[in-house]
Structures are given as C-alpha cells and as structure tokens.
Backbone as a ProteinNet text record, in pm:
[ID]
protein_1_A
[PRIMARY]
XXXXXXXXXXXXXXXXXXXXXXXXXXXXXXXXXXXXXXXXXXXXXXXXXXXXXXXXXXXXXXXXXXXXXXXXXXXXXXXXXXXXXXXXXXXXXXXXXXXXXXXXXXXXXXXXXXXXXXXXXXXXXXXXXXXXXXXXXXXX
[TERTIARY]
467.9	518.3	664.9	736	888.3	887	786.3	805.4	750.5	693.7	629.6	745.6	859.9	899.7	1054.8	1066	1206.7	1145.9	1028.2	978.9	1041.4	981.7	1037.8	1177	1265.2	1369.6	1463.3	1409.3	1427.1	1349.1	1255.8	1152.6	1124.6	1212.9	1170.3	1150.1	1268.4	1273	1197.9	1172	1062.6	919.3	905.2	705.8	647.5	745.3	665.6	584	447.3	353.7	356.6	332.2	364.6	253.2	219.5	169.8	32.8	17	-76.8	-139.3	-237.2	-349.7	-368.1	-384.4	-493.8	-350.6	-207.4	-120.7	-38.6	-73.5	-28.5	23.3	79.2	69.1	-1.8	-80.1	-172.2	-60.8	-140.5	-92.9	-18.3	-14.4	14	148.4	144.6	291.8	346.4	334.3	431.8	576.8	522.7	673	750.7	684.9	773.1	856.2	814.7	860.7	979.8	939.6	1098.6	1172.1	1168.8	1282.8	1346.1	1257.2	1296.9	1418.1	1369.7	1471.9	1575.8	1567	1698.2	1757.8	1728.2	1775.6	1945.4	2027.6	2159.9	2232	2313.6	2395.2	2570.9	2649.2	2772.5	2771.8	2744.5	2743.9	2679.9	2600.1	2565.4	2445.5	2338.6	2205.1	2146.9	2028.7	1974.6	1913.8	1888.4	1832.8	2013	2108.2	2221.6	2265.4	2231.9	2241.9	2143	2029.2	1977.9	1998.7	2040.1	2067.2	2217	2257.6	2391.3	2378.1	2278.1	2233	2171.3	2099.4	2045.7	2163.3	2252.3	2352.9	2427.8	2517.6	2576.5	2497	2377	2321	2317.8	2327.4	2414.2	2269.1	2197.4	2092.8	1923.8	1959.8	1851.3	1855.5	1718.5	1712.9	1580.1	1613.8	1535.6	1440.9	1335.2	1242.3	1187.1	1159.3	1042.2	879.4	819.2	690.3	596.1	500	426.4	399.7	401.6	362.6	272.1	163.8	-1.4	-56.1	15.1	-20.8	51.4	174.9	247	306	262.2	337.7	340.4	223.4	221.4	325.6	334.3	453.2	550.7	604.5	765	749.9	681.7	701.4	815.7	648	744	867.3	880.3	1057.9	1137.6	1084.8	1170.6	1250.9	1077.3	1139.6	1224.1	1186.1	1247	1439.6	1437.9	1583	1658.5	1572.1	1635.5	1719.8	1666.7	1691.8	1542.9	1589.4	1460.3	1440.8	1288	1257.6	1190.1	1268.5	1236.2	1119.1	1025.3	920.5	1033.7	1033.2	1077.4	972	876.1	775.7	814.4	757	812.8	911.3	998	1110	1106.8	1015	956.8	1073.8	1092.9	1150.2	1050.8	1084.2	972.4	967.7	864.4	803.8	895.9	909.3	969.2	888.7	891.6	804.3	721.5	831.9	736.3	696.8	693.2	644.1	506.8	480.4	373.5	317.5	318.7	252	151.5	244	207.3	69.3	136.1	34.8	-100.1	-75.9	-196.4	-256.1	-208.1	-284.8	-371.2	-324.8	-343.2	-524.7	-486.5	-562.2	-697.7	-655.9	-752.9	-811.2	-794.9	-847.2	-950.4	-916.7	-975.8	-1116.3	-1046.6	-1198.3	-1307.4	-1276	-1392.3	-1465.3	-1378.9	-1439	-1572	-1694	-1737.1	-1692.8	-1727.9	-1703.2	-1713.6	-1622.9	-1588.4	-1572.4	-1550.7	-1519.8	-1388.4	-1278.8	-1135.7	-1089.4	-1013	-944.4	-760	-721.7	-597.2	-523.9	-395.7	-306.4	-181.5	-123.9	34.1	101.6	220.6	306.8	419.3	450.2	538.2	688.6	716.8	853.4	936.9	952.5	1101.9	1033.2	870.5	878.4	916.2	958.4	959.1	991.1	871.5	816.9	794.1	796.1	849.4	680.3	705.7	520.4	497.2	582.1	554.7	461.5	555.8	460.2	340.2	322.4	220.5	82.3	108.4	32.5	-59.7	40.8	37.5	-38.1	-34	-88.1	-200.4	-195.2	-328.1	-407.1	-427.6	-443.1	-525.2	-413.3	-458.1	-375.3
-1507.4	-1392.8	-1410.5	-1510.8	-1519.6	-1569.5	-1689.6	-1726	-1656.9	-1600.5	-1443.2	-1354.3	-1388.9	-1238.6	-1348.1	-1396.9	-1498.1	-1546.4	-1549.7	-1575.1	-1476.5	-1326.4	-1234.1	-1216	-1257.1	-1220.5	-1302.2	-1440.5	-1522.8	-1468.2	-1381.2	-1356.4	-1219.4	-1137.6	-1009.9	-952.7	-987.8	-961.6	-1048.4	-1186.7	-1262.8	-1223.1	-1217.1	-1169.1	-1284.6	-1374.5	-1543.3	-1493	-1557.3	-1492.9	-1585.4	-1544.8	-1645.3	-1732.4	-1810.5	-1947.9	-1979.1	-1906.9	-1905.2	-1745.1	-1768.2	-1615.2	-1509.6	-1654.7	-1584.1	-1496.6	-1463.6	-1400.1	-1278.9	-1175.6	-1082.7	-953.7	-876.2	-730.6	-691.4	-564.3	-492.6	-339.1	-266.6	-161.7	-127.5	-27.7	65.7	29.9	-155.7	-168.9	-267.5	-250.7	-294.3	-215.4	-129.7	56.8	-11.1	-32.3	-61.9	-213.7	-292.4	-398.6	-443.1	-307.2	-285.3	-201.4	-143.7	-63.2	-128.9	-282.9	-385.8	-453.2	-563.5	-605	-530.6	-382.4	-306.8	-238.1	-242.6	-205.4	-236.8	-174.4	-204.7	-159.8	-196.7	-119.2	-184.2	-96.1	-186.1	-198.6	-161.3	-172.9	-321.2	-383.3	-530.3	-518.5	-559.6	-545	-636.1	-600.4	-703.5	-852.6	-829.4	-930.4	-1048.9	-990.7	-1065.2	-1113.7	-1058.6	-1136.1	-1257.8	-1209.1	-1336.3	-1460.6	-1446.9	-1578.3	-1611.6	-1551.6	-1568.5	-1658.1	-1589.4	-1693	-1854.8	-1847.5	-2007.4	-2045.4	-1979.7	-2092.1	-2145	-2069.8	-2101.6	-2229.5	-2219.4	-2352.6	-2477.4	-2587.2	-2701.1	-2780.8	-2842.4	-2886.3	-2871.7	-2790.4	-2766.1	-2580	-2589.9	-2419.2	-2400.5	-2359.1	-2363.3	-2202	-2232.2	-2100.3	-2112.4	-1992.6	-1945.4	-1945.4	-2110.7	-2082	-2228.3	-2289	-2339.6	-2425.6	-2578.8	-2677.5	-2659	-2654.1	-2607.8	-2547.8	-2415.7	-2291.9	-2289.8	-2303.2	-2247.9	-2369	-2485.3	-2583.6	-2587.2	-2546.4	-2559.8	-2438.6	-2295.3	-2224.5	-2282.7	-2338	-2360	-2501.7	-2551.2	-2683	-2598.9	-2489.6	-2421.2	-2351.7	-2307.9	-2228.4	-2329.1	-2504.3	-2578.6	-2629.7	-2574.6	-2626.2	-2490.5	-2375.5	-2199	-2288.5	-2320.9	-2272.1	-2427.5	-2517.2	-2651.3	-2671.1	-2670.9	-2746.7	-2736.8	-2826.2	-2884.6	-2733.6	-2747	-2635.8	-2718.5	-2663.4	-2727.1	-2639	-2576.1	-2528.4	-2546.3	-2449.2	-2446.4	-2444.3	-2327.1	-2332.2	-2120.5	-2122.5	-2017.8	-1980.8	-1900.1	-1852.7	-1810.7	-1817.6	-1756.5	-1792.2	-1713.4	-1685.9	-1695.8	-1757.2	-1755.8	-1569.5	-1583.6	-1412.3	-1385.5	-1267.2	-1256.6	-1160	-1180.7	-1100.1	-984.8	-861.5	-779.4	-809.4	-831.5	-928	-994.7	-1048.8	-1159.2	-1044.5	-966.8	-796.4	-742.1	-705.5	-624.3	-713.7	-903.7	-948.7	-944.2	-965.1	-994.3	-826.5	-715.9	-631.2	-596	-642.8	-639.2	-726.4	-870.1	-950.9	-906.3	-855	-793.4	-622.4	-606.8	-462.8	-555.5	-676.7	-757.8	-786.9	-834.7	-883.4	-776.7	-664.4	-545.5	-570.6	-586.1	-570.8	-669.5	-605.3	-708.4	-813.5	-972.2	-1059.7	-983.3	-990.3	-937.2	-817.9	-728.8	-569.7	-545.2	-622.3	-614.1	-708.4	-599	-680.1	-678.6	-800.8	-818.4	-834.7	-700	-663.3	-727.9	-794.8	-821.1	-827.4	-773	-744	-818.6	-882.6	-987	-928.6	-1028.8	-952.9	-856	-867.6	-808.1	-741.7	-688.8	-630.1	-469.8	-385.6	-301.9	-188.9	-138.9	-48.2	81	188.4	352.5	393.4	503.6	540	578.8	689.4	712.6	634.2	519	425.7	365.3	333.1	281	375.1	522	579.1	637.5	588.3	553.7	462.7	350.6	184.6	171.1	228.4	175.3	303.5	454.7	570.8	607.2	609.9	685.4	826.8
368.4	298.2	259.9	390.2	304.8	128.2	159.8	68	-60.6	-88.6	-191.4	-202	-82.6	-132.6	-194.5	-161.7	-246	-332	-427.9	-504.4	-605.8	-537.5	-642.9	-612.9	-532.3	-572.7	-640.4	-696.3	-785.9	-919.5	-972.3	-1065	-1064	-1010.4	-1052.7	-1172.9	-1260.7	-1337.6	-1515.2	-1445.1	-1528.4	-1561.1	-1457.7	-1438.4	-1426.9	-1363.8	-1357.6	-1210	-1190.6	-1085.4	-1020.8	-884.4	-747.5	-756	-751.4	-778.8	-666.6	-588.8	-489	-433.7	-559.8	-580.3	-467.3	-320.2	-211.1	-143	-176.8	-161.5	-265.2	-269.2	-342	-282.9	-366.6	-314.1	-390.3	-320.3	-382.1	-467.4	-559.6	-621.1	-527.8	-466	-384.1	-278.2	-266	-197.4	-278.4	-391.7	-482.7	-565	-520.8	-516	-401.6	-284.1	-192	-164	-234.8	-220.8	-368.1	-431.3	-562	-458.5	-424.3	-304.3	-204.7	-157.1	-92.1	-167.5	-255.3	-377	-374.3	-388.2	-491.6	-387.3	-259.6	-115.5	-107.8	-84.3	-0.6	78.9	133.8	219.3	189.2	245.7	217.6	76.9	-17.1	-176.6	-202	-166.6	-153.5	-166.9	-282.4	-257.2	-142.3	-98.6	14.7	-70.1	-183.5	-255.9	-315.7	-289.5	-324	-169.6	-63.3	46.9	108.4	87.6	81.3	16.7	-146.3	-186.1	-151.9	-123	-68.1	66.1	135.8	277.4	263.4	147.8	122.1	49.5	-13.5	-100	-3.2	89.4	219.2	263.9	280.4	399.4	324.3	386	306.7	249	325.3	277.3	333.8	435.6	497.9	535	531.8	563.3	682.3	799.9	959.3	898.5	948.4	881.2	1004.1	1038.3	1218.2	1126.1	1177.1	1082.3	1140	1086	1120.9	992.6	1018.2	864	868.1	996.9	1009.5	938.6	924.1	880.2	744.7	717	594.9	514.9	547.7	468.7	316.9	219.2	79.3	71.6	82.2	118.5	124	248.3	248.3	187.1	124.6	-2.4	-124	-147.2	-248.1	-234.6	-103.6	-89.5	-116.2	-75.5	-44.6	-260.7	-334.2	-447.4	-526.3	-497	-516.2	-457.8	-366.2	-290	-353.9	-338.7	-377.2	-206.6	-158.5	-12.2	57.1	170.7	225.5	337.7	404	425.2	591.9	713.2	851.4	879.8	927.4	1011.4	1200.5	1212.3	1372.8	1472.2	1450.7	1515.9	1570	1630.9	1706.9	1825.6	1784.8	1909.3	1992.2	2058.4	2209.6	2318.4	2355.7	2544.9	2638.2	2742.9	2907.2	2954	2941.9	3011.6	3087	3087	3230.4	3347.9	3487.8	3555.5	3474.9	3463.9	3383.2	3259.8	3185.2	3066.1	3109.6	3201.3	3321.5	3349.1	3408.3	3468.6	3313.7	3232	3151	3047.5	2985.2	2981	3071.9	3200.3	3291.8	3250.4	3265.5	3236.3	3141.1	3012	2896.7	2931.8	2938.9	2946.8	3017.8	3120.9	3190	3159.8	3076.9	2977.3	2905	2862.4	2708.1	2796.2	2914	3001.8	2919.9	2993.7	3021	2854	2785.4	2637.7	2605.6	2522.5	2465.9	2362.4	2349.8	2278.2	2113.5	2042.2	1877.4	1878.8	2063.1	1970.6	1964.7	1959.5	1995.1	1839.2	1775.1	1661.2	1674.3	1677.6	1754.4	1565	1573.8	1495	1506	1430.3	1458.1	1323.1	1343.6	1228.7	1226	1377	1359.5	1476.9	1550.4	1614.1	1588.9	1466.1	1388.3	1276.9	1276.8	1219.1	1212.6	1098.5	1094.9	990.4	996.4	895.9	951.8	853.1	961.8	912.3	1035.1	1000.9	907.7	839.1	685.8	641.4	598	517.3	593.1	724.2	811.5	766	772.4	769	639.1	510.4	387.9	365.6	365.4	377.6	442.7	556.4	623.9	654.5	624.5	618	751.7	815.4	943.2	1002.3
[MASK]
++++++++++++++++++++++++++++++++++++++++++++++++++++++++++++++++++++++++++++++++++++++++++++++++++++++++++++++++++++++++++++++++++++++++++++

C-alpha cells in the first residue's frame, strides 16, 4: 500500500493508474485518501513531507516490508523514488512477560475454536483510523 499511495502522490494530479490492478481503492475510500494527500499540519502538506523524506535519503530508502511478499512493489517505489528500496523485514521487540500472558491467552481462546471459524484482522502497528470512518468502510 506504501507503494499505491506514493504512487499517487507523485500522480495525483496526472491520472497515470498504478500499474498493478489486483491493488486499488474502491469508490467510497477514494474521498479519503484526497484528504490524505491534501492533509497538513504546520502549514506543510503531508504529501510535501513525504517527498521531502525520500529526497533527504541519499541512496537508499529502509521500508518495514517483506521481498517475499512485496518485492514487484518496492521494485516499483524503487523506480517512483529513484533510489534503491531495502525490505527490513519486520520491527518486532521480544514480548515482554505480559505481552507472553496475554498471547498465551489469546492462543488458548483459538484452541477452543473450530478449524476456519476464526478470521484474523490486522491493520498494521501504526495503524490508525477513527471509528467514524471504521464504521463507514466496513458498516458495522
């Protein structure tokens, strides 16, 4: 998705289309992802800080991601930004006790479950989106 969304903020204003179909926004959060772009604070749009962040980095740019998973992606950020594009992997920290507790509990709820009745959601560490829209988007 990084790379979809520095797509458009290189092409917003083109209508050149992101290059890999099986990734889009649908109607409905495409309002929200022009409010993304045209977002600021400090009088600074968020879309002028970002390229501000890849021009800064000298020839390489560290992305939290997977070549496994996202490599034709960060190919293309790597040809979008014109620097090379590292895969880190993920930033994980060692559990800590409670962290170890709360997994083991978790884990052991999943037991009780039957095999396919548990559909596992993630939005990502840092994500964050207000319910408004959660409840908008996914209509609950």
């Amino acid at each position: 998705m990084a790379t979809n969304m520095f797509h458009l903020y290189l092409n917003s204003s083109t209508g050149i289309p992101f290059p890999f179909s099986t990734i889009y926004y649908r109607s409905y959060e495409s309002g929200h992802v022009s409010e993304i772009l045209e977002s600021s604070a400090h009088n600074r749009k968020d879309k002028d800080r970002v390229m501000e962040c890849v021009n800064r980095s000298s020839s390489i740019v560290l992305v939290k991601s997977f070549k496994e998973i996202e490599g034709k992606y960060n190919d293309y950020l790597s040809v979008l930004t014109g620097k090379k594009i590292v895969p880190v992997g993920p930033l994980v920290a060692d559990p800590s006790p409670v962290e170890d507790k709360k997994q083991k509990q978790v884990m052991q709820w999943l037991d009780t479950k039957a095999i396919g009745s548990t559909v596992f959601v993630s939005f990502g560490s840092e994500y964050d989106e207000n319910i408004f829209y959660m409840k908008r988007k996914y209509h609950f």
